[in-house]
C-alpha positions as CSV (number, residue, x, y, z in Angstrom):
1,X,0.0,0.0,0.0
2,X,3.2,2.1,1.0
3,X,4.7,1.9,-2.3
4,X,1.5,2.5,-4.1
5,X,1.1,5.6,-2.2
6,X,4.4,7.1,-3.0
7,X,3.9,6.1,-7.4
8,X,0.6,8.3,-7.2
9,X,2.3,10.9,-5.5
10,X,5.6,10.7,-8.1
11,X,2.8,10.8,-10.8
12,X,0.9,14.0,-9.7
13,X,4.4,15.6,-9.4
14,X,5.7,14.4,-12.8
15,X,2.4,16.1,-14.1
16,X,2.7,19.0,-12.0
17,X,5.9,19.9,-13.4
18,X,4.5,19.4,-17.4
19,X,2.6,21.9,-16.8
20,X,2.8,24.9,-19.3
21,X,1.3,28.5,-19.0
22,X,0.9,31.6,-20.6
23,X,4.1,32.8,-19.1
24,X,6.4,30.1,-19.8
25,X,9.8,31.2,-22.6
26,X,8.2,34.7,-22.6
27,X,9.9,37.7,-23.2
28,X,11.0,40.2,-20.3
29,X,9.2,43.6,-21.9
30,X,8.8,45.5,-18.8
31,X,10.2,49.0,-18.6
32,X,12.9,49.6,-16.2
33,X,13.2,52.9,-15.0
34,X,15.7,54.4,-16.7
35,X,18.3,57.0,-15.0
36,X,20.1,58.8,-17.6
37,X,23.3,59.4,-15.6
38,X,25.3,61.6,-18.1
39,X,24.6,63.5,-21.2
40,X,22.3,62.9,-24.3
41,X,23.5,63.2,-28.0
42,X,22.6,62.7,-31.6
43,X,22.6,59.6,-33.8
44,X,24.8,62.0,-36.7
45,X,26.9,63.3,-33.4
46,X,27.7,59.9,-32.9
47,X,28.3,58.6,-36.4
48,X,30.6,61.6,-36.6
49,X,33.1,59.9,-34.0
50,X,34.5,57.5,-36.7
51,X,37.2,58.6,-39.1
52,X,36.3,57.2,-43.2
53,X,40.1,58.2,-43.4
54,X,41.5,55.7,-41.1
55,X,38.7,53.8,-41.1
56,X,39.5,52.5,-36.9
57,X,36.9,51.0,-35.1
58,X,36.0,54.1,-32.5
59,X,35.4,52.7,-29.0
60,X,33.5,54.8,-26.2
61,X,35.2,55.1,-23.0
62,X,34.3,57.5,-19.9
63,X,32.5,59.4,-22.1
64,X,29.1,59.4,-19.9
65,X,27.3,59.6,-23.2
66,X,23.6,58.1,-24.0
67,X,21.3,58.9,-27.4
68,X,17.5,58.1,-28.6
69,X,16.4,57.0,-31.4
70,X,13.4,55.2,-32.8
71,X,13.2,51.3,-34.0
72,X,12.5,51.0,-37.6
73,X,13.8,47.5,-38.8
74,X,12.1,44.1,-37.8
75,X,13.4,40.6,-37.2
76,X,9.7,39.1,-37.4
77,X,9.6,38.1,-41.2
78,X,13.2,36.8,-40.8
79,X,14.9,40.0,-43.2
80,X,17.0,41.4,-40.6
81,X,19.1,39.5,-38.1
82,X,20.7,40.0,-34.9
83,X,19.9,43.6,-35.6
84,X,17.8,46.8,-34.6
85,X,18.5,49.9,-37.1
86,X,17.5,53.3,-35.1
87,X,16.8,56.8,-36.7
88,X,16.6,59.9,-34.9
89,X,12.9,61.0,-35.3
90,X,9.7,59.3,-36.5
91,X,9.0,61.8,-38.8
92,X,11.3,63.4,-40.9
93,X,14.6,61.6,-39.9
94,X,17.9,63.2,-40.4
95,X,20.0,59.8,-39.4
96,X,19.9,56.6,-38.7
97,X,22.1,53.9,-37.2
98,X,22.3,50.0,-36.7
99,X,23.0,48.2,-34.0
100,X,24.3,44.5,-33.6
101,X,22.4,42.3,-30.7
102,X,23.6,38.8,-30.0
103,X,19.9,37.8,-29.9
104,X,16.7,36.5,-31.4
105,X,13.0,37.4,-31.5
106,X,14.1,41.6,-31.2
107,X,11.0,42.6,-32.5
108,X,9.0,41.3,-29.2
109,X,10.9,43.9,-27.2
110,X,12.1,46.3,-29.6
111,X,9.3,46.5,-31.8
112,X,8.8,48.9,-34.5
113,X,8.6,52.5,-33.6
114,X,9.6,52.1,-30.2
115,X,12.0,54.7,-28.5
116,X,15.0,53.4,-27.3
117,X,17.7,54.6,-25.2
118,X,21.3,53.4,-25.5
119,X,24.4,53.8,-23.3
120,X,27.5,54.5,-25.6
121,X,30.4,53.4,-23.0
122,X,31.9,50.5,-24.0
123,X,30.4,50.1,-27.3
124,X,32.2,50.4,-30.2
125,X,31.7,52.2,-33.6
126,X,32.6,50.8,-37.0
127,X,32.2,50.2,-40.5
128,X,31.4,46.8,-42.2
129,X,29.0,46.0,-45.1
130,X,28.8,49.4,-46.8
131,X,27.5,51.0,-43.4
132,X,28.3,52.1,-39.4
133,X,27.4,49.5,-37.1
134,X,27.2,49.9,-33.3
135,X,28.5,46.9,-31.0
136,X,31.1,45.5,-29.3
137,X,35.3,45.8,-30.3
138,X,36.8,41.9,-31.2
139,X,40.1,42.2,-32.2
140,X,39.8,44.0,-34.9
141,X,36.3,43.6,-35.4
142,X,33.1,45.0,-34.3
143,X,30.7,42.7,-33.5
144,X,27.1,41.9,-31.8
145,X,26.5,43.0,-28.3
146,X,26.6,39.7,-26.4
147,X,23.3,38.9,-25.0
148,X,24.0,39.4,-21.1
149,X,25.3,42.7,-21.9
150,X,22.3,44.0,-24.3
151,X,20.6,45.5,-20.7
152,X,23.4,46.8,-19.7
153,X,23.5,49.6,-23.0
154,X,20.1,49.2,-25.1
155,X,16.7,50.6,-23.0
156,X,13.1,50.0,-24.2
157,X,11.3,53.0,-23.1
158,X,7.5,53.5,-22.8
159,X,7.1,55.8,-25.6
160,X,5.9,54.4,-29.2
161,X,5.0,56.2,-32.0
162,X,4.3,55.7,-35.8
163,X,6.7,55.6,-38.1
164,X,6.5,58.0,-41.4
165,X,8.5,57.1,-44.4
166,X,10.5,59.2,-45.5
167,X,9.6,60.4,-49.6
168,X,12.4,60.2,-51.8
169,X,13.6,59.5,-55.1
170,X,15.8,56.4,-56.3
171,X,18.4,59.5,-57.6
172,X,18.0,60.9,-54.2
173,X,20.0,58.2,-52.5
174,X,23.2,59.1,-50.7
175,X,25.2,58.5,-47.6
176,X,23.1,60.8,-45.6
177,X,20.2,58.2,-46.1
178,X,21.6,55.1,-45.2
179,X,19.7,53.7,-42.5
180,X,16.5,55.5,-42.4
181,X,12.8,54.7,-43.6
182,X,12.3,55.6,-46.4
183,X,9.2,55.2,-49.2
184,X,9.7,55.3,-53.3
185,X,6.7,55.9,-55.1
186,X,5.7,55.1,-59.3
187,X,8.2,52.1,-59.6
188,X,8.2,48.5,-60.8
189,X,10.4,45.3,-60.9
190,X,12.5,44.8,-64.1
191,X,10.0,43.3,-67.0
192,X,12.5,40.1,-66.9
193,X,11.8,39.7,-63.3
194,X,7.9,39.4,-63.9
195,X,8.1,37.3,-67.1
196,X,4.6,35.4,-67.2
197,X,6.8,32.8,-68.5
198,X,9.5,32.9,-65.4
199,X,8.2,34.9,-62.5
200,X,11.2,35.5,-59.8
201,X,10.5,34.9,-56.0
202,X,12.1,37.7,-53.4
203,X,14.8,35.5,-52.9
204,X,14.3,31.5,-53.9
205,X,15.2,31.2,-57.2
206,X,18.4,29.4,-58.0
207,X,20.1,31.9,-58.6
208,X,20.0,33.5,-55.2
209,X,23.1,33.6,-52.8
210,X,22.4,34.7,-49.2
211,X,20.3,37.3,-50.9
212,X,18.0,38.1,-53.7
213,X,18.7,41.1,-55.4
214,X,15.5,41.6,-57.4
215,X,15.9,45.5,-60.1
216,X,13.9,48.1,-59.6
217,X,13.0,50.9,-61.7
218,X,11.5,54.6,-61.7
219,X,8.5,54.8,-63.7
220,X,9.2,58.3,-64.2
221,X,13.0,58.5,-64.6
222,X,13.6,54.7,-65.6
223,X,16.2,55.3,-63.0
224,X,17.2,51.7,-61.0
225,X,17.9,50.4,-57.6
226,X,17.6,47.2,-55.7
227,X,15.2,45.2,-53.5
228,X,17.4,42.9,-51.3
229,X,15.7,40.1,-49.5
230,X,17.2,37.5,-47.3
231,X,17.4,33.9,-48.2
232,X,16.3,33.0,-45.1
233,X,13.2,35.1,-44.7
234,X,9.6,33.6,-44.2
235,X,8.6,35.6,-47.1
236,X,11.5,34.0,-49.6
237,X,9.5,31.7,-51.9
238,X,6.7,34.8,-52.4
239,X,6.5,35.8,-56.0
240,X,6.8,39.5,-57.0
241,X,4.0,41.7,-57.5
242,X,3.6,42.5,-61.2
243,X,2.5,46.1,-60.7
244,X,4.2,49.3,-60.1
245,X,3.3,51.2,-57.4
246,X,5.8,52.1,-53.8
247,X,7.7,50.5,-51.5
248,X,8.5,51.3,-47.9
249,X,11.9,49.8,-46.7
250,X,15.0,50.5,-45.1
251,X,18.0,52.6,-47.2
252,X,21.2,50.7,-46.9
253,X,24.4,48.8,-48.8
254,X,24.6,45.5,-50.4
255,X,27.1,43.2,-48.5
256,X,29.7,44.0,-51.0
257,X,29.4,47.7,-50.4
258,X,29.0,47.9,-54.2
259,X,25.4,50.0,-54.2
260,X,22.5,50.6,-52.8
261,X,19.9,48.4,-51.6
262,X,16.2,48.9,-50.1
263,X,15.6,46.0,-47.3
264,X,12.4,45.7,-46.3
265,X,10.2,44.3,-43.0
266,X,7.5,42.6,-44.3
267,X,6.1,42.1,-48.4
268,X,3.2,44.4,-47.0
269,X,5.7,47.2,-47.6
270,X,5.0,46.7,-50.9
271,X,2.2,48.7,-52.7
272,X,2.3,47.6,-56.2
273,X,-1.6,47.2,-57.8
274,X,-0.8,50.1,-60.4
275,X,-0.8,49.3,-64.2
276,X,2.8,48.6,-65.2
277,X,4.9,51.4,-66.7
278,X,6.7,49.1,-69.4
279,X,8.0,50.3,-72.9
280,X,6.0,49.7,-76.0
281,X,7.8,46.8,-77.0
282,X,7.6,45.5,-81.0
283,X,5.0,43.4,-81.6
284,X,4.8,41.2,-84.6
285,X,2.9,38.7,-83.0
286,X,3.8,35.3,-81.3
287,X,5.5,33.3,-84.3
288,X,8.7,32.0,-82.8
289,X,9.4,29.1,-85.3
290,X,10.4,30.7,-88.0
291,X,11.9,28.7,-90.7
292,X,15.2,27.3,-92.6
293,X,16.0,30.6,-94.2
294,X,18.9,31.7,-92.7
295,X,19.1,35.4,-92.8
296,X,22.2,35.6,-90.1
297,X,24.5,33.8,-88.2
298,X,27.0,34.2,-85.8
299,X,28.3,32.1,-83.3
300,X,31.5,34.6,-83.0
301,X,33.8,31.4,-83.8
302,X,37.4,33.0,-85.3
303,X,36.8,36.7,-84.1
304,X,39.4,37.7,-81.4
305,X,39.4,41.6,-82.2
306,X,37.4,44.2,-82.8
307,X,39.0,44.3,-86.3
308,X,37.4,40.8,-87.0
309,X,34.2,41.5,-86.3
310,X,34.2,44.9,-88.0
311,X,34.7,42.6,-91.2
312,X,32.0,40.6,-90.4
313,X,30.0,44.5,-90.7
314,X,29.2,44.1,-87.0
315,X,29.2,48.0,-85.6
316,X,31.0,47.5,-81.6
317,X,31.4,51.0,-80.2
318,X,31.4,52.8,-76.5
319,X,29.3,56.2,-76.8
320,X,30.1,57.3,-73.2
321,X,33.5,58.3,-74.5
322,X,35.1,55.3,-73.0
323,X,37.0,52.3,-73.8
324,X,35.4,49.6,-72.6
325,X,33.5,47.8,-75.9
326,X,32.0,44.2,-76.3
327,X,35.3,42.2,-76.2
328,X,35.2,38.6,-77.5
329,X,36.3,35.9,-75.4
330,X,36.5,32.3,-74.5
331,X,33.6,31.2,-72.0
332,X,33.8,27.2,-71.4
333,X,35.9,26.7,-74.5
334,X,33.2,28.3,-76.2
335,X,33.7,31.6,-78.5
336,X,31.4,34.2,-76.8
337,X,31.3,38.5,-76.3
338,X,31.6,39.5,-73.0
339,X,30.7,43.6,-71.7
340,X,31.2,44.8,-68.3
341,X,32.2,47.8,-66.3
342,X,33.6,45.6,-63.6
343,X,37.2,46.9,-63.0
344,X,36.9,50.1,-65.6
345,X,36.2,53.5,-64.1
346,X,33.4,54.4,-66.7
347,X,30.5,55.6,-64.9
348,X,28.0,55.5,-67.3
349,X,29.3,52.9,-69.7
350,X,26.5,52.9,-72.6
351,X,28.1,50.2,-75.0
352,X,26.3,49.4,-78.7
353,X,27.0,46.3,-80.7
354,X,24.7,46.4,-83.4
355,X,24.6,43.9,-86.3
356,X,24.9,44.1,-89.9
357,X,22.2,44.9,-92.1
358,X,19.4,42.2,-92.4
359,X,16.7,42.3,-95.4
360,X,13.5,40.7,-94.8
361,X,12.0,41.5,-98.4
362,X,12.5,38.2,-99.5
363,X,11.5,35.9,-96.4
364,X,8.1,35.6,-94.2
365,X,8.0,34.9,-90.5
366,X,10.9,36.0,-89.5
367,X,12.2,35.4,-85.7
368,X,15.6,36.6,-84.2
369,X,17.3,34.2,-81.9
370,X,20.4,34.8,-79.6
371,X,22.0,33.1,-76.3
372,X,22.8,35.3,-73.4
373,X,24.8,34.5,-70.2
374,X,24.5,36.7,-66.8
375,X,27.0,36.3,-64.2
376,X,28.4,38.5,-61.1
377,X,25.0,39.8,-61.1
378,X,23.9,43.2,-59.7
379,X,21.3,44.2,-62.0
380,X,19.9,43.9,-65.2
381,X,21.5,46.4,-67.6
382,X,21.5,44.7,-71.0
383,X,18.7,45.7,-73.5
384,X,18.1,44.6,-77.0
385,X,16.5,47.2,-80.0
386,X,15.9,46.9,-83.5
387,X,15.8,49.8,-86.3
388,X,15.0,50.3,-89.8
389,X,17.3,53.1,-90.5
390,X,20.6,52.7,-88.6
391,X,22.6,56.1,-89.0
392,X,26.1,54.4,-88.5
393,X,25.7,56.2,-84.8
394,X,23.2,54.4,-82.0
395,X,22.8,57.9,-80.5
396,X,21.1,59.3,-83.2
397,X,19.4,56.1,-84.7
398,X,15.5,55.9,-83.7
399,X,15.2,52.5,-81.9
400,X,12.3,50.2,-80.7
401,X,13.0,48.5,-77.8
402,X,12.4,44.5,-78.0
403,X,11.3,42.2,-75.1
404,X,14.0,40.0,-74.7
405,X,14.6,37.4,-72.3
406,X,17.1,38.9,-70.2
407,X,18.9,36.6,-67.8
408,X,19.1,37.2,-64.0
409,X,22.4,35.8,-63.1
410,X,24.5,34.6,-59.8
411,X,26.8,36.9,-57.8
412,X,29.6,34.9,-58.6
413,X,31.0,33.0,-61.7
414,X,29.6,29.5,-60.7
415,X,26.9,29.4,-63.3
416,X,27.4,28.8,-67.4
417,X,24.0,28.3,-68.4
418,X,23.0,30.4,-71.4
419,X,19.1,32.2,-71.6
420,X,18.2,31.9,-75.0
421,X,15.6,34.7,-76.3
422,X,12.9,34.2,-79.6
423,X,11.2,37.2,-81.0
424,X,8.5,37.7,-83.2
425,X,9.9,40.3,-85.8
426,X,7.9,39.3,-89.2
427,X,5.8,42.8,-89.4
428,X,9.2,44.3,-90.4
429,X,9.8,44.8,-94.1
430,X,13.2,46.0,-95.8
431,X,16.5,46.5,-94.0
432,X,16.8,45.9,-90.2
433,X,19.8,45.8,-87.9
434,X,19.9,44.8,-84.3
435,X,21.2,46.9,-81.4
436,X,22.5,45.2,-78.2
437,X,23.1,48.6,-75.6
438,X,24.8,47.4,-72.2
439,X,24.4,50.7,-70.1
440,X,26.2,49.9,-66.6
441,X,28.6,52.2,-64.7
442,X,31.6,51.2,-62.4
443,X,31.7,50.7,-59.5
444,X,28.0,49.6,-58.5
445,X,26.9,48.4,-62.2
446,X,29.0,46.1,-63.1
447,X,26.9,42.4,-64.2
448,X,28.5,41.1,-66.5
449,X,27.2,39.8,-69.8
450,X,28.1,36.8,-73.0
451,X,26.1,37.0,-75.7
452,X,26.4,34.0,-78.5
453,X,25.1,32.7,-81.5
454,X,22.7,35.6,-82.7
455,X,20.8,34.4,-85.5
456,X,17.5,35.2,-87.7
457,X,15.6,33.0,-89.6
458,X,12.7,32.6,-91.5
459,X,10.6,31.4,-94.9
């Protein structure tokens, strides 16, 4: 009876102790008091302690120093981690900063605009990624405040107010921006991104490394900058709206510190139901067989100058007064032209190759057919025209623009898979030429582009 006694009582105690409740794992939110025990400062005041010169990591020491600023990033939908980015105001900001936290879940406790007080003493200042980041000196490093330490300098206060983006343009962005919230109005992805054929995610398509860089351009300047979305955000596999219309995100670099990117909380920062803003593309229809007539063809096999392919009556010139033209080269064995404004210090770099003459009097049904290769990818800056009265000089040539299939390649040179692009041109009549313009600029435009076997056919 003893020992039957003492198993019920084990039992109700195992049970006991399975309990769960409401405030089991919860978050610690309540508000300290706070004793400010020194003086307050700006964000810019203390973004103006580090030296771009030297570029040394600034560390705070006796310096009895606190500032305010206002949460505007969130770690909720996965885009940001380990990391709360602060501006000075809600409305109207003049500077923003980030700060590294050794820590999960920050949106429970510093949640979107909430005012937040931070201690500056033994923090350190520093710049990595293309921006300033606030956090703790490691060698020669700074990195994320470590979790016991994150009460010891970062206060949630009581105080929460709204957040209101702050209205610019895509040729508006600068340094002073970085790290604020900011809203971009009358834009759209890249047509190639939004391809009923090949819609792209945010940031799961094969091509994406770490992020997903996904073009976007100004409806009203055709101007272009970069949605940047984590590959390990909830909202990866989402595809892209198809509109134009704004977005609200965060101004900041790409990892690489090559240009600027817009990072945002949650796809709801995206306002895109708006007709699209495209070009009027040619349209001849949707014939892309074609036929056996062969009209051109050139695979590039046995040019290796720019004398070559004059011969060939190819026209390869830079109009930006530069140097940089389509260069031919060997990709995978394979003859190819390659264009880029990596390592050149053209900024623009508007390059034309335009191909002889082609006459479709005597043919019906025509369709022009090329490969294209993308790699170190940072936006899409290859477009493809077509004329019927070519003056010798792109610039003053009247062009229509084609919609070609232009690849979105990987950040790196890992990939050699060719896109291959069919277009309808059989309304045409007479003497056309083809116009390939690559219009990048170093440093932050750089992807760089093969283009092979560029063919029309038809019957």
């Amino acid at each position: 009876m003893k020992n039957r006694s003492l198993l019920m009582i084990v039992i109700v105690l195992l049970l006991c102790s399975c309990v769960k409740t409401d405030d089991y794992d919860s978050p610690d939110i309540s508000i300290p008091d706070i004793t400010i025990t020194g003086d307050l400062t700006s964000i810019m005041a203390v973004k103006g302690n580090f030296d771009p010169v030297t570029g040394q990591i600034y560390t705070f020491q006796n310096s009895e120093t606190w500032f305010e600023g206002y949460v505007i990033s969130s770690d909720a939908g996965g885009n940001f981690y380990k990391e709360i980015i602060l501006q000075d105001k809600p409305e109207d900001p003049t500077s923003g900063i980030q700060i590294l936290l050794d820590d999960n879940s920050l949106y429970e406790t510093f949640d979107i605009g909430r005012k937040v007080l931070v201690k500056l003493d033994g923090l350190s200042l520093g710049f990595n990624n293309g921006v300033l980041q606030l956090g703790i000196q490691n060698l020669g490093d700074v990195v994320a405040i470590p979790n016991a330490l994150i009460q010891d300098h970062v206060f949630r206060t009581e105080v929460k107010k709204d957040i209101k983006p702050l209205s610019v343009n895509i040729d508006d962005f600068s340094e002073e921006l970085k790290n604020l919230y900011i809203k971009i109005t009358n834009v759209q992805f890249d047509p190639n991104l939004v391809r009923t054929d090949n819609l792209y995610s945010f940031a799961s398509n094969t091509v994406d490394q770490y992020d997903g860089k996904r073009q976007l351009i100004s409806c009203e300047t055709g101007s272009t900058s970069i949605l940047s979305t984590s590959t390990f955000s909830d909202f990866k596999s989402l595809l892209l709206p198809t509109g134009s219309g704004s977005i609200e995100g965060i101004l900041t670099r790409d990892f690489y510190d090559e240009h600027y990117v817009v990072v945002i909380n949650t796809p709801d920062a995206l306002k895109m139901y708006e007709e699209r803003c495209d070009p009027i593309y040619l349209d001849c229809g949707n014939n892309l067989i074609g036929g056996t007539e062969i009209l051109l063809e050139e695979n590039f096999d046995g040019v290796t100058s720019n004398t070559t392919l004059n011969s060939r009556g190819w026209t390869n010139i830079n109009v930006s007064g530069g140097e940089k033209k389509f260069a031919p080269t060997l990709s995978a064995g394979n003859r190819v032209l390659r264009i880029s404004a990596y390592n050149t210090i053209e900024s623009p770099l508007e390059a034309w190759l335009v191909t002889p003459e082609i006459n479709l009097d005597e043919t019906n049904m025509e369709v022009l057919i090329f490969d294209m290769l993308s790699s170190y990818d940072n936006g899409l800056f290859m477009k493809v025209f077509i004329t019927s009265d070519f003056t010798g000089d792109p610039r003053t040539t009247h062009w229509t623009e084609l919609d070609a299939n232009i690849p979105l390649g990987p950040s790196g040179a890992n990939s050699n898979i060719f896109r291959e692009s069919k277009i309808d041109i059989s309304c045409l009549e007479g003497e056309v030429w083809i116009g390939f313009r690559y219009l990048g600029a170093a440093p932050d435009k750089t992807t760089t582009y093969d283009l092979d076997n560029i063919r029309v056919i038809g019957e």
